[in-house]
C-alpha positions as CSV (number, residue, x, y, z in Angstrom):
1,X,-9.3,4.2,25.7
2,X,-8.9,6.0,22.1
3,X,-12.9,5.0,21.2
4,X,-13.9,6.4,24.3
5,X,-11.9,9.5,23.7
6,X,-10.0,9.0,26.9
7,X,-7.0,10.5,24.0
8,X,-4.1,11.4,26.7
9,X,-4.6,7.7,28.7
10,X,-4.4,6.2,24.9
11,X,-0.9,8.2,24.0
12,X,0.6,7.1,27.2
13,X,-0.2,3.5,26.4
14,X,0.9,3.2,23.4
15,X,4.1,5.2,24.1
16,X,4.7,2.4,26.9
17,X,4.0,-0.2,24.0
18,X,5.9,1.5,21.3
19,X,9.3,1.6,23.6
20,X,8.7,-1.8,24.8
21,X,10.9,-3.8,22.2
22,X,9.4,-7.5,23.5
23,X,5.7,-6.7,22.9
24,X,4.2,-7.6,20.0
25,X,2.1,-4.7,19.4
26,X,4.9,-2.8,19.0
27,X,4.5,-1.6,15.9
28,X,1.0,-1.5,15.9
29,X,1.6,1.3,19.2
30,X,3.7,3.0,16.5
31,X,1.7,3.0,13.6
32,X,-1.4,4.0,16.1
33,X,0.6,7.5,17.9
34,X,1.5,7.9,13.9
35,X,-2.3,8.3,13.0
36,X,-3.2,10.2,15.9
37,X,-0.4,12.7,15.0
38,X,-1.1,12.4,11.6
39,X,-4.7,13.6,11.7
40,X,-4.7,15.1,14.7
41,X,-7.0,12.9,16.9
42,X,-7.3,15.0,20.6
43,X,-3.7,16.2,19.7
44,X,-2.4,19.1,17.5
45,X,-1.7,17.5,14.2
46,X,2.1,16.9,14.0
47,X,3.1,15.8,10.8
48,X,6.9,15.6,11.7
49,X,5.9,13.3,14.8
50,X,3.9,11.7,12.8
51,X,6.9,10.8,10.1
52,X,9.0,9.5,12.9
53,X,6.1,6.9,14.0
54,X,5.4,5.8,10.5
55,X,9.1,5.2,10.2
56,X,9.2,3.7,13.3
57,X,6.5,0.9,12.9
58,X,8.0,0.9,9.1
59,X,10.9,-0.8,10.6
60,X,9.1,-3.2,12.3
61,X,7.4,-4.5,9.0
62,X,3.8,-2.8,9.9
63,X,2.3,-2.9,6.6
64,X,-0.1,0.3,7.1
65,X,2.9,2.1,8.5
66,X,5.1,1.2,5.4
67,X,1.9,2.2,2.7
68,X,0.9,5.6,4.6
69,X,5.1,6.5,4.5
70,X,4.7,5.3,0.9
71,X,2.1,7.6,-0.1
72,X,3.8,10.6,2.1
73,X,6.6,9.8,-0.3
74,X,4.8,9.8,-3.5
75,X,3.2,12.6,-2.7
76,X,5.4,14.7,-1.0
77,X,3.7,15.4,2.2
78,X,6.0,16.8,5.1
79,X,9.0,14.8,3.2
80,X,10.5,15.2,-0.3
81,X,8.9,13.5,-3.0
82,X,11.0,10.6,-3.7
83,X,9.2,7.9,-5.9
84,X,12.0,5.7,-5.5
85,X,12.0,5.8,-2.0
86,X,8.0,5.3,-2.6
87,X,8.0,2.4,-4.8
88,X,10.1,0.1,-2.4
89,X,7.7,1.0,0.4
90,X,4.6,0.1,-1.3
91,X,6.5,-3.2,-2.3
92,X,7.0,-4.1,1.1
93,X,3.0,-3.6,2.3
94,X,2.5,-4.9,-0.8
95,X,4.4,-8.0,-0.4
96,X,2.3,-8.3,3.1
97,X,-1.2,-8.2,1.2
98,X,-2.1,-4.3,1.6
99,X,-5.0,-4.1,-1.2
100,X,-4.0,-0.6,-1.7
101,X,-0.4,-1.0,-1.8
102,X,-0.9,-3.4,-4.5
103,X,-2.9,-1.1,-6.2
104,X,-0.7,1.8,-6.1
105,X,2.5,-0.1,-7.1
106,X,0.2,-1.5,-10.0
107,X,0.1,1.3,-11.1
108,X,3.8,2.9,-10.3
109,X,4.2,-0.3,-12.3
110,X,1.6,1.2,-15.4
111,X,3.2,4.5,-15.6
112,X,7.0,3.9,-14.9
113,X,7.1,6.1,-12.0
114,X,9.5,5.4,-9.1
115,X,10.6,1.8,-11.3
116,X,10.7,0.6,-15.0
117,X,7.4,0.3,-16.6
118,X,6.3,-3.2,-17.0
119,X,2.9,-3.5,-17.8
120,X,2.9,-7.4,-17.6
121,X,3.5,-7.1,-13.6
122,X,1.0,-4.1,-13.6
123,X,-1.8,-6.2,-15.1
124,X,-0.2,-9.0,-12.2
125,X,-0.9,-6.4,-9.2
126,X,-4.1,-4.8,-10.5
127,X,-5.3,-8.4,-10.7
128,X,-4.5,-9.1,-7.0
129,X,-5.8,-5.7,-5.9
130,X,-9.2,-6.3,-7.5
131,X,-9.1,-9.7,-5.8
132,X,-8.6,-8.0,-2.7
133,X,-11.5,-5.3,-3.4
134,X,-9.9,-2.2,-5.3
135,X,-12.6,-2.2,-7.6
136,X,-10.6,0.8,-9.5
137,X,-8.6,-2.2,-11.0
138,X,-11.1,-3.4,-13.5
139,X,-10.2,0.5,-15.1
140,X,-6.6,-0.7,-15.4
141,X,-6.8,-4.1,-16.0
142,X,-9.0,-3.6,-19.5
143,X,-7.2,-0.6,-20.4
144,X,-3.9,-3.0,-20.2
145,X,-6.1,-5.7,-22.1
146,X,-6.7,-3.5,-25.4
147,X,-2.9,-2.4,-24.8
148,X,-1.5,-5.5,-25.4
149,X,-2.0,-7.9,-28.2
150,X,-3.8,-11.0,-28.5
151,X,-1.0,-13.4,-27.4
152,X,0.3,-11.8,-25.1
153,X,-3.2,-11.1,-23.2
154,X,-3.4,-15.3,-23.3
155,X,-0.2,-15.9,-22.0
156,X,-0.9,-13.6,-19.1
157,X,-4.5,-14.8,-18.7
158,X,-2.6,-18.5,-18.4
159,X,0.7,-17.2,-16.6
160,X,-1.7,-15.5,-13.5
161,X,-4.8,-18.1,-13.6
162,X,-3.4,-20.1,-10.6
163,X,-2.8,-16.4,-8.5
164,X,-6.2,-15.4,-8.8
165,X,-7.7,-19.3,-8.3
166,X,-10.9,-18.4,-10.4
167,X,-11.8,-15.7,-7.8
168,X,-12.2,-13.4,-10.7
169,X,-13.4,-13.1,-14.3
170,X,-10.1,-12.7,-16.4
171,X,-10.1,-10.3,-19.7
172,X,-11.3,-12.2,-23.1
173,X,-8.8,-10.8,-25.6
174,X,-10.4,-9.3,-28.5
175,X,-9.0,-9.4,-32.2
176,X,-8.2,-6.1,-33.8
């Protein structure tokens, strides 16, 4: 009903769905009345019904639910920022396979925001996330290269080999 625009018949199904606690679309009901609040499909854009939704199918382990409330929190859009609160979202759709979660806590991972910088699981994540197709990884992952040394570019290059399965080209390490 949403792809034919039939928007009002759409919200009343997946309000149905969404209080429905034995389907198994639940959260995807959820994370779909999030997005039309969110942006505003047929409806007045409402951010704060929107936040409850996201919430909503967050609890239910939706991974796109738990990435968009991640990036709301990074960013501070209709919450508080909290990069804490950020980080451990991203983890969970990460931890799920979200290419863009990975990405993003790759690089909350690079800078030290929201957790302890650790550039050995950043190169990790940015790794998986260019396996997945976040092509803005290679950036990352050679800029982490020529920020490590020598040895410690081969022991990652060995430590990850079996999580990328030859999918991808690792780094050479280059002498200084």
């Amino acid at each position: 009903l949403f792809n034919k625009k039939k928007i009002t018949e759409s919200i009343q199904l997946f309000q149905k769905v969404a209080v429905d606690n034995k389907n198994k679309y639940q959260d995807k009901a959820l994370f779909n009345l999030a997005i039309i609040y969110d942006n505003g499909y047929g409806v007045n854009a409402d951010k704060t019904k929107a936040l409850y939704y996201y919430n909503e199918a967050s609890e239910l382990n939706n991974e796109y639910a738990m990435y968009n409330l991640a990036w709301m929190y990074q960013v501070g859009e209709n919450v508080n920022k909290d990069a804490v609160k950020a980080f451990k979202l991203y983890t969970k759709s990460a931890d799920k396979g979200h290419p863009q979660a990975l990405f993003n806590l790759a690089n909350m991972y690079y800078t030290g925001v929201g957790t302890t910088k650790n550039l050995k699981q950043a190169y990790k994540l940015f790794l998986e996330s260019k396996i997945k197709g976040v092509v803005e990884s290679n950036y990352y992952i050679k800029k982490i290269s020529s920020l490590v040394s020598v040895e410690e570019l081969n022991f990652m290059n060995e430590e990850y080999e079996s999580i990328i399965e030859k999918k991808i080209d690792l780094p050479a390490p280059v002498e200084n």
